[in-house]
N, C-alpha and C positions, 0 to 999 in steps of 0.2 A: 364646455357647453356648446359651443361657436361649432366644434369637430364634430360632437354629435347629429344638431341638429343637420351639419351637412352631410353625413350621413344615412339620415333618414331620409333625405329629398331623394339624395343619388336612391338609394331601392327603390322605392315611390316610382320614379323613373322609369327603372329597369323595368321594374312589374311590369308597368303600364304596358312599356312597348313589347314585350313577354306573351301580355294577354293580347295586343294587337296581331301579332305578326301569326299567334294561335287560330285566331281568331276569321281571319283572312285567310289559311290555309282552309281551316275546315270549310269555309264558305264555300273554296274554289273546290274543295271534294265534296259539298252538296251540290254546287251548280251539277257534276259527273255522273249523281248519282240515279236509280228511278226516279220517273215520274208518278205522282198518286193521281188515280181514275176514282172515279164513282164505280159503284157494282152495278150499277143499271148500264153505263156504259163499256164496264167489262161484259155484260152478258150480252150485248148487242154487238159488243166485235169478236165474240167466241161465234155467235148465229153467225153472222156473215162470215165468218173463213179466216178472222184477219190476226186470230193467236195461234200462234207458234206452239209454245209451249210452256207451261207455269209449273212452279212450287210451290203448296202447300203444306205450310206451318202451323194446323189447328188452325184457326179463323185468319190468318193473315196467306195473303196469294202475292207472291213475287212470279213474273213471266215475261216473257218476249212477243211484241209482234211479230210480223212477218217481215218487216223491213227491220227486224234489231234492234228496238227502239225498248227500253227494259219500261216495265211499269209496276205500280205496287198497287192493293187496293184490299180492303176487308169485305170478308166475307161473312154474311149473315148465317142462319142456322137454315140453310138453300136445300131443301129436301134432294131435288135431283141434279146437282152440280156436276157430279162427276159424271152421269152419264152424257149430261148434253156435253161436257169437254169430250169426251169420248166419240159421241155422234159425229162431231165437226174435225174429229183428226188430231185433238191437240198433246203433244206429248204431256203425261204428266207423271210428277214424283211428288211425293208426299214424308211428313214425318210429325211425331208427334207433339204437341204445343210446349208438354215439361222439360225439353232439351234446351229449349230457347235460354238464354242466359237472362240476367235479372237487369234490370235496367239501369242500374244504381253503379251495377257490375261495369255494365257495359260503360259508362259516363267515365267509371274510375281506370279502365283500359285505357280510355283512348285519352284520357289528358295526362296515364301516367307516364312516359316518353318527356314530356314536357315537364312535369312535375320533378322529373329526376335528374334532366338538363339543371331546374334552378335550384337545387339541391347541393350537385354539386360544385356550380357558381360560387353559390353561398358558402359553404365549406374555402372552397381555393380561399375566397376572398377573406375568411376569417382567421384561416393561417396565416396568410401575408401580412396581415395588421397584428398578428399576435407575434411572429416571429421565433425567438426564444429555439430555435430548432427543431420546429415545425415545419412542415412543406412551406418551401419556398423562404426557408428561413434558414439557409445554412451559413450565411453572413452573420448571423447574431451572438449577437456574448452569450456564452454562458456560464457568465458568473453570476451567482448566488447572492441575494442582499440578506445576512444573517436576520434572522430576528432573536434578536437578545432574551426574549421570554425564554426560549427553549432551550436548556443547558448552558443558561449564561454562566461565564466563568469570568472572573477579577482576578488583580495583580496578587488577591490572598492566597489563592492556590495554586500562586508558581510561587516555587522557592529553591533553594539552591544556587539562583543564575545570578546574587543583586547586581551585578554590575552591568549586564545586559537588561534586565529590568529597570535600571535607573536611565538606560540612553533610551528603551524603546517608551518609560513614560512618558521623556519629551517628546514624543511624537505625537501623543495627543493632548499635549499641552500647547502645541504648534496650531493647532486647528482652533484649539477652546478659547486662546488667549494670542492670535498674532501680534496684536500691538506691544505686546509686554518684549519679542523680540526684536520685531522691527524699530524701534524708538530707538534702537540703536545701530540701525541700517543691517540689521542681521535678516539674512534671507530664509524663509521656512527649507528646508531639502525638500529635495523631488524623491529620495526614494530611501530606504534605510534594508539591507541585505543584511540575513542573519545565515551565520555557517556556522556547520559545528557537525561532528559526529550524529550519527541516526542515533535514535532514544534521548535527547538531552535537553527536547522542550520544545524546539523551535516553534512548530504548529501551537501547541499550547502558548505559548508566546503571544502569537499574534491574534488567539482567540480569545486573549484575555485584555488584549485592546479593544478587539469588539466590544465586551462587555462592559470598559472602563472608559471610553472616548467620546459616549453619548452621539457620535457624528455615524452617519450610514458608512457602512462596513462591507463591500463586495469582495468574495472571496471566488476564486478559481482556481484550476489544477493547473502547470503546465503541460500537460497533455492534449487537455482542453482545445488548445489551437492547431492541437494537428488532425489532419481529415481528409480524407483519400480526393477530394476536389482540389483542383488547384484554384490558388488565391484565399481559399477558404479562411485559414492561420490572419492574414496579414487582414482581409473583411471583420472577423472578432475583433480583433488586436481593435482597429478605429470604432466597434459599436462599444465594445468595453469602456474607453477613454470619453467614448460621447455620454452615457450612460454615467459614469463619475462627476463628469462638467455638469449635466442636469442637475447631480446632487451631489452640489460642491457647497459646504468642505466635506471630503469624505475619503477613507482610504481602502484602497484596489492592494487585497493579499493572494499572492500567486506564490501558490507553491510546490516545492517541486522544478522552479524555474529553468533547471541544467536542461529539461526536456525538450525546452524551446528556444535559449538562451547560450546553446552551442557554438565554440568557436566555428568560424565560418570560415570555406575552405578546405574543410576536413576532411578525410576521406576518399577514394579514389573516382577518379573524376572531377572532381571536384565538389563534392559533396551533394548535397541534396538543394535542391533552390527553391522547395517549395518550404523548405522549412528557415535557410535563410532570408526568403522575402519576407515571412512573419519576424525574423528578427531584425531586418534590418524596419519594418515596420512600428515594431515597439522601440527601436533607438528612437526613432523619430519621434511618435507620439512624447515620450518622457523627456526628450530633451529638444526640440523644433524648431521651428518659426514659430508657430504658436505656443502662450503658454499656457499649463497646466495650473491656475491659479487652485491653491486649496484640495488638489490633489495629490494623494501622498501614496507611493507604491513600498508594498511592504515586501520581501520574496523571500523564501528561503529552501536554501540546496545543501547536502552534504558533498558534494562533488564541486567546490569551486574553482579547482584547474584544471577545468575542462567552458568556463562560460568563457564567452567573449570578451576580448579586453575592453572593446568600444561600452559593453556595457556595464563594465564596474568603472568607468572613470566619475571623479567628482561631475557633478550636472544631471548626472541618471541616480547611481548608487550613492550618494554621500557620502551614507555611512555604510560600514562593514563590522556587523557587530557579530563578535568571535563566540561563540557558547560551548564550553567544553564539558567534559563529564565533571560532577561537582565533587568538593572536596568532601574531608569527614564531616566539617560542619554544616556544609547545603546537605550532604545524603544524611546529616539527624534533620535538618529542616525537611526536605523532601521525607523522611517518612511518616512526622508528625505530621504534614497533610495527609496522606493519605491512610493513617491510622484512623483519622477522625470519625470516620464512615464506616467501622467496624468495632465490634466488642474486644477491646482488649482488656489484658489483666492488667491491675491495677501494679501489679509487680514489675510490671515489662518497664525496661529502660530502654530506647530509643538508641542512645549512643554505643550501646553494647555492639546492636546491628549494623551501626553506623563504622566502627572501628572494624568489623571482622566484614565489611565488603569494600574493598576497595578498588577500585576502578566502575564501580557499576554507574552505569546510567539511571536519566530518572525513569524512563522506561521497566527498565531490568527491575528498579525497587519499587516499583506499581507491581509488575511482577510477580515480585517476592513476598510482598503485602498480599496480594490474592491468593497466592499457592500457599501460605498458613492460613487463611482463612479456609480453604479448602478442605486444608488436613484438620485444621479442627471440627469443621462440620464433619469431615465424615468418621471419624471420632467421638461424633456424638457430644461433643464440648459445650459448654454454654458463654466459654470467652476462649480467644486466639490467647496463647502462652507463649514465653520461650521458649519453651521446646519446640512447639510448632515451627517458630522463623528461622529454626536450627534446621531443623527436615527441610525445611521449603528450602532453606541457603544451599544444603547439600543435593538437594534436588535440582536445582538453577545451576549450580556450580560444576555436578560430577555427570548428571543425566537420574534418571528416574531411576531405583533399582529394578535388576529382573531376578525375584528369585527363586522366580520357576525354570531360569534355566539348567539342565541338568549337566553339573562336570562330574567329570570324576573326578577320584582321589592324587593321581597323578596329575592330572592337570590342576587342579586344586593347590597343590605342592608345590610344584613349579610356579603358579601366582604368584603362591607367597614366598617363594624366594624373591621371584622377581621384582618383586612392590617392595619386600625386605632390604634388599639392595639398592632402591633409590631411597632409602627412610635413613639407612647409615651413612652416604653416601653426605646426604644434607645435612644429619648432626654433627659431621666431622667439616664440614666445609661452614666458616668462619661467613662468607660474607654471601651466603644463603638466607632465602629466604625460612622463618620456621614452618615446621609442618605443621599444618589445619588437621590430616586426620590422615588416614592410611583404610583401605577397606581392600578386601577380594571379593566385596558381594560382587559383581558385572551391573556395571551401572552406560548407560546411555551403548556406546561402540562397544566399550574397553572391558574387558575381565578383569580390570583391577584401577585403582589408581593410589597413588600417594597426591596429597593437594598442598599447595607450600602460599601462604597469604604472607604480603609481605605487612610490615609492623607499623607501616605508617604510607601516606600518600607518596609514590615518588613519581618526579618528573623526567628524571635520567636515570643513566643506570654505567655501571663502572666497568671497567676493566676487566675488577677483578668479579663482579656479579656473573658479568659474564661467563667467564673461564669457570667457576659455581656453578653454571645451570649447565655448560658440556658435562662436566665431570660427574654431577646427578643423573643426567641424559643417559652415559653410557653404564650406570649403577648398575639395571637390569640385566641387559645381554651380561657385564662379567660374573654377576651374582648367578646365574642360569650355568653357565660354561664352569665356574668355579663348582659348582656344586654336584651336577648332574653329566657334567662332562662336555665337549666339544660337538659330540654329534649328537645332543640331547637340546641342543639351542632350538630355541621357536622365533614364529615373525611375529612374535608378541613385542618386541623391541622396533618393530616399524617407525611410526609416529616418535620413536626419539630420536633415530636414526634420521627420520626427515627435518626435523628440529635443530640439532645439530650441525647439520649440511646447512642448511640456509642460517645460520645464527653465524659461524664461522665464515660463511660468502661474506656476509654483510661486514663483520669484523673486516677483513679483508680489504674489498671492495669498493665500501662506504663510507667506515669511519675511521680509514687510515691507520689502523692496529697492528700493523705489519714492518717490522723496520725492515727487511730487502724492497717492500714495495716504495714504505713511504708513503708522503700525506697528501697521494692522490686518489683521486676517484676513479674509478674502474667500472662503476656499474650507469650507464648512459641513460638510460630510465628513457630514449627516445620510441618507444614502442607508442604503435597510433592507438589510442583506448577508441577508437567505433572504429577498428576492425580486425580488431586480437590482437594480441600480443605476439603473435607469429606472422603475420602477415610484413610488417616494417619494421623488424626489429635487424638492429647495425649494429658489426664488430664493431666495436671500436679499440681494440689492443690488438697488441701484434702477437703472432705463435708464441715466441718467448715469452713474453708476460703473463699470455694465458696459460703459460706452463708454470712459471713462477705462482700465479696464484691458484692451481691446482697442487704446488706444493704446497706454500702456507695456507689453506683449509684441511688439507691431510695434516700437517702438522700441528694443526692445533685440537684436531678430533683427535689422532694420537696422544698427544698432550693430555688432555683429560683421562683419555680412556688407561692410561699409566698411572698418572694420579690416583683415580678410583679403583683400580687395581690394587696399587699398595695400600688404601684406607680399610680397602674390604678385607684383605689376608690380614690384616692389623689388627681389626674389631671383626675377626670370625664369629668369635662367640657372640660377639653382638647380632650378627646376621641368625644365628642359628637362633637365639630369645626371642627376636623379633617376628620370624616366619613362624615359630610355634603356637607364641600370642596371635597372629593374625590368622592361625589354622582353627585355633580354639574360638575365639571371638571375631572371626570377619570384620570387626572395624573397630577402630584404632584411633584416639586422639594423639594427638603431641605428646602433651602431657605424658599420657599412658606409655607413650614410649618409651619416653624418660626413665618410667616410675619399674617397666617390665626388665629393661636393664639394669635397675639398682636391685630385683627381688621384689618388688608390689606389685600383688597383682591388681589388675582391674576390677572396681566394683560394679559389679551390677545386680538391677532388682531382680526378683523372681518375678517367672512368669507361667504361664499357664503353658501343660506341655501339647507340641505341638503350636505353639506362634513365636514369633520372633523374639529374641532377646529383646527389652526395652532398655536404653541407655539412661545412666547419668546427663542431666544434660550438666555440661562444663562449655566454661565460655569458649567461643570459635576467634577468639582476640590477641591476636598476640600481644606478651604481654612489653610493652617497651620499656628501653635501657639497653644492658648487652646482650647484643643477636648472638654472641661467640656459642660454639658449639660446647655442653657440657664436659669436660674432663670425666671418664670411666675409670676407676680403679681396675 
C-alpha cells in the first residue's frame, strides 16, 4: 500500500510539472503571436494608408501593418469592405469560412505532441516495474510460477520410476516438515539432479512435485538464460534466486540444464564467456556466501557428461537421481496409467503389452497407448482391443506400413528371400533373440524387416549374443547371392552391413573381445561434443594396431558370414517355406514360422475382396524358458 501510494504522488508530480512546462511554452508562443484590434480601428488605419495587407477567412481578418506588426480582428457583415481595402492599396487574399478547422480539432492538435510525450513516459515507466522481459526488462527471470489448478499432476500418475519417486518425495517433505530432519542436525539439500534417457519421466517428475509439495513451484528452461545481450544469463540467474528468497520455501525446476550448465573451457578459444558467466553465476547463487534458506533447485538433463563438475559436487547437486527406461513391471504400471483416460476392453491385459515391449520408455508407451487409440477410432470401434496395441506396437516398432508402394514381382522375391534368410538364420542360432514377426509389406525406410524381441528385460548382453546378431546381420546379402546369384545382390543389406561394422569395432575396441588385442581399449571417445566429432578427434594407436584391429573386425564379420553360410545351405528348404509363406501372406508371426516349416499353414479370417488380409491376433510375447532354436526333421 506504502509503494502505491508513492506512486501516485510521483505522477501527480510529473503531470503537474508536464502541464506547467506546457503551459509556459504556449504562453511564450501567445506573447509571438497577433495582436487583436477593434474594427472600428481596423477601418480607421485601412482610411489612413497604415494596412499592408490582410487575410480574410469568412468574418475573421488576419493582416499586416505597414511596419510588420501582424493583427487579428472580426469583421461584421461591412457591406463595402473590400472595396475601401482596395481604394487604400491594401493587398488582399481571401478564402472561405468551411475550410477553417474545428476548434475542438484544433485544441486536440496542438496538445497532442504533449499528449504523446506522456504516453510514452508512461508506457517506458510501466515496463520497467513490470519487468518479466518486457522493455527494459531483459535482466529478469523468466521463470514461470505453475499454478496447480491447471493440469495438476501427483505422485499417482508417475509410475514405473519408485525408487526415484521415493528420493524426489523427500524433497517435498524437506520443505513441509524441516524440523523432523533437522532434530537430527540433518541439513535440507540445496538441489536434487535427475538423469536418465529422454522419454523416462524426468519433466513428469518434477511436475508432479508441483502438484504434491503445496510450496510455490518456479519452473524454467535452460535455454532461458541465454540471450544475445551480454551479462543477460548471469542478470536472470540472481532475479530467479531473488524471486524464490521472496517466496521461500519453495522450489526453482530448470530443465534441460546441459544448456546452460556446460563444462567450461570448452571449445576453441576458449569457449563461450557469456555463457560461462551465467554459470559460473548459478555455482554461486546455489552454493555462496549467502544462503539459499528453503530453496530447493530441481534440474534435469539427458546429457550429464557434458555439465560441469563444479556443479554436480555435494553443496549444489546433492543428490543425483538415476531414471532409467522402466522394467516389465513399471511398463504394466506405466500403462495402467495411461489406459485410465481411454476405453479399453475389458479383455485387455496390460502385462501382455508389458512383456512384448521391452526396452520402451515411458514416453514411447504414451505413445503406443495413443496410436491404438487412434486405430481404434478410425476403425470405427467403441473400445481400444488387443489387436489394436498389436498394430500400434508394430506400427512404433517396424514404421507405418506403405502399401501403396508399387514393387514388382522380382523385387518382391528378392525381399522375401532376403527377410527369409535372416528369419532362419535366428531359428538356428541358439542364443538369439525369438522372432516378433517377419513382413515384406515396406514399412517406415526398409522393404522388409524381420523383428527379433528379446524374452525378458536384459541389462548385458554375451559374447555369444553377440556373434548371434553378426551371423543374423549377414543372413540376407548370403540368402540373396545364394539364391539369385552373385550379381543379382542389392544394397538392400546396407543397414546390416553398417550394424555389423560398428557391433564388431566395439567387440574389438571396447570390450576387449579380441585375444591378439587383449583387454585393452582402443576406442579414446576424446572427441570435443560442441564441436563435432571431427574437429578434435586423436589417434591414439599406432599403424600396427590399427592394422591388427582392422584384422579382428574383418574377422569376426567373416566369422558370422561363414557361419550363416553353412546354416543357410543346411536348412535350404527351410529358406525356400519361409519366402513362399512370406510371398503369399506379407507378414509373418514366430510362431507361424515355426508352424509353416513343420506343414501349418497360417490361419487367417476372410475378408472382403480388395482390402487387406485381417490377422489372427496371437500374442507378440515371447514365450519364456528355452530360447534354443527348434530342431526340423
Amino acid at each position: 500500500m506504502k509503494n502505491f501510494s508513492k506512486n501516485i504522488i510521483l505522477w501527480i508530480i510529473i503531470g503537474l510539472l508536464l502541464i506547467a512546462l506546457f503551459n509556459f511554452f504556449q504562453g511564450n508562443s501567445s506573447n509571438r503571436t497577433a495582436s487583436e484590434i477593434s474594427f472600428s480601428d481596423f477601418i480607421a488605419a485601412t482610411e489612413s494608408g497604415n494596412v499592408a495587407e490582410v487575410h480574410i477567412i469568412g468574418n475573421n481578418v488576419k493582416g499586416y501593418f505597414d511596419d510588420g506588426r501582424p493583427f487579428v480582428t472580426y469583421s461584421p457583415d461591412y457591406p463595402n469592405l473590400v472595396d475601401k481595402l482596395n481604394q487604400n492599396g491594401v493587398k488582399i487574399t481571401a478564402e472561405p469560412a468551411d475550410t477553417s478547422m474545428h476548434p475542438i480539432l484544433s485544441i486536440l492538435l496542438s496538445w497532442f505532441p504533449m499528449l504523446l510525450l506522456i504516453g510514452v513516459w508512461i508506457f517506458f515507466m510501466r515496463q520497467m516495474q513490470s519487468g518479466g522481459g518486457k522493455a527494459m526488462g531483459f535482466g529478469k527471470s523468466k521463470a514461470k510460477l505453475l499454478n496447480e489448478a491447471i493440469g495438476k499432476i501427483t505422485f499417482d500418475d508417475v509410475a514405473g520410476i519408485d525408487e526415484a519417486k521415493q528420493e524426489i518425495e523427500e524433497v517435498g517433505e524437506f520443505l513441509k516438515d524441516p524440523q523432523k530432519f533437522s532434530r537430527l542436525c540433518g541439513k535440507i539439500p540445496t538441489g536434487a539432479l535427475l538423469i536418465g534417457p529422454p522419454g523416462t519421466g524426468k519433466t513428469l517428475l518434477a511436475r508432479a512435485i508441483a502438484g504434491e509439495a503445496n510450496v510455490p513451484f518456479f519452473s524454467i528452461s535452460g535455454s532461458d538464460f541465454v540471450e544475445m545481450f551480454v551479462g543477460i544469463g548471469a542478470s536472470r540467474v540472481r532475479d530467479m534466486f531473488e524471486q524464490g528468497k521472496k517466496n521461500s520455501p519453495c522450489i526453482i525446476f530448470i530443465d534441460e540444464i546441459d544448456a546452460v550448465g556446460r563444462h567450461r573451457g570448452a571449445g576453441l578459444g576458449g569457449g563461450n564467456d557469456e555463457r560461462e558467466q551465467t554459470l559460473n553465476q548459478l555455482l554461486v547463487e546455489m552454493d555462496g556466501f549467502e544462503p539459499n534458506a528453503g530453496v530447493i533447485i530441481v534440474a534435469a538433463t539427458n546429457r550429464p557428461d557434458v555439465l560441469d563438475p563444479a556443479l554436480l559436487r555435494p553443496g549444489r547437486f546433492d543428490r543425483q537421481i538415476s531414471i532409467s527406461n522402466p522394467d516389465i513391471i513399471g511398463r504394466d504400471k506405466i500403462l495402467k496409467v495411461h489406459i485410465k483416460n481411454i476405453k479399453i476392453s475389458p479383455k485387455f491385459d496390460s502385462k501382455i503389452i508389458a512383456r512384448g515391449t521391452p526396452g520402451f520408455s515411458g514416453a514411447d508407451l504414451a505413445n503406443l497407448v495413443n496410436e491404438a487409440a487412434l486405430l481404434a477410432a478410425r476403425k470405427n470401434k467403441r473400445m481400444v482391443t488387443l489387436e489394436d496395441f498389436e498394430s500400434a506396437k508394430d506400427k512404433v516398432m517396424m514404421g507405418a506400413e506403405r502399401r501403396s508402394m508399387v514393387m514388382s514381382e522380382d523385387e518382391k522375391k528378392l525381399t522375401a528371400y532376403h527377410e527369409a534368410g535372416h528369419a532362419i538364420a535366428t531359428l538356428h542360432s541358439p542364443a538369439s533373440d525369438p522372432i516378433h514377426k517377419a513382413t515384406i509389406i515396406p514399412r517406415g525406410r526398409s522393404l522388409g524387416m524381420v523383428l527379433r524381441l528379446p524374452e525378458r528385460d536384459q541389462l548385458t548382453m554375451r559374447k555369444d549374443q553377440m556373434k548371434a546378431h553378426l551371423l543374423i546381420a549377414a543372413g540376407g546379402r548370403i540368402a540373396e547371392e545364394m539364391i539369385f546369384g552373385i550379381d543379382k545382390i542389392t544394397n538392400g543389406a546396407a543397414s546390416d552391413i553398417q550394424m555389423v561394422t560398428n557391433l564388431a569395432k566395439k567387440m574389438v575396441t571396447e570390450w576387449g573381445m579380441s585375444e591378439k588385442l587383449g583387454r585393452l581399449r582402443y576406442n579414446n571417445d576424446s572427441e570435443e561434443i560442441f564441436l563435432g566429432h571431427s574437429v578434435t578427434q586423436s589417434k591414439n594407436v599406432s599403424d600396427s594396431t590399427a592394422k591388427i584391429i582392422d584384422d579382428e573386425v574383418r574377422a569376426l564379420a567373416e566369422e558370422a558370414e561363414n557361419n550363416c553360410r553353412k546354416i543357410l545351405e543346411e536348412n535350404i528348404k527351410e529358406l525356400h517355406i519361409v519366402a513362399k509363406g512370406l510371398l503369399e501372406y506379407e507378414t509373418i508371426t514366430g510362431d507361424e514360422i515355426k508352424d509353416l516349416i513343420k506343414g501349418i499353414k497360417p490361419t487367417r479370417d476372410d475378408f472382403d475382396e480388395g482390402s487387406s488380409p485381417k490377422q489372427t491376433v496371437t500374442s507378440s510375447v515371447p514365450k519364456t524358458g528355452d530360447s534354443t532354436a527348434p530342431q526340423v526333421n
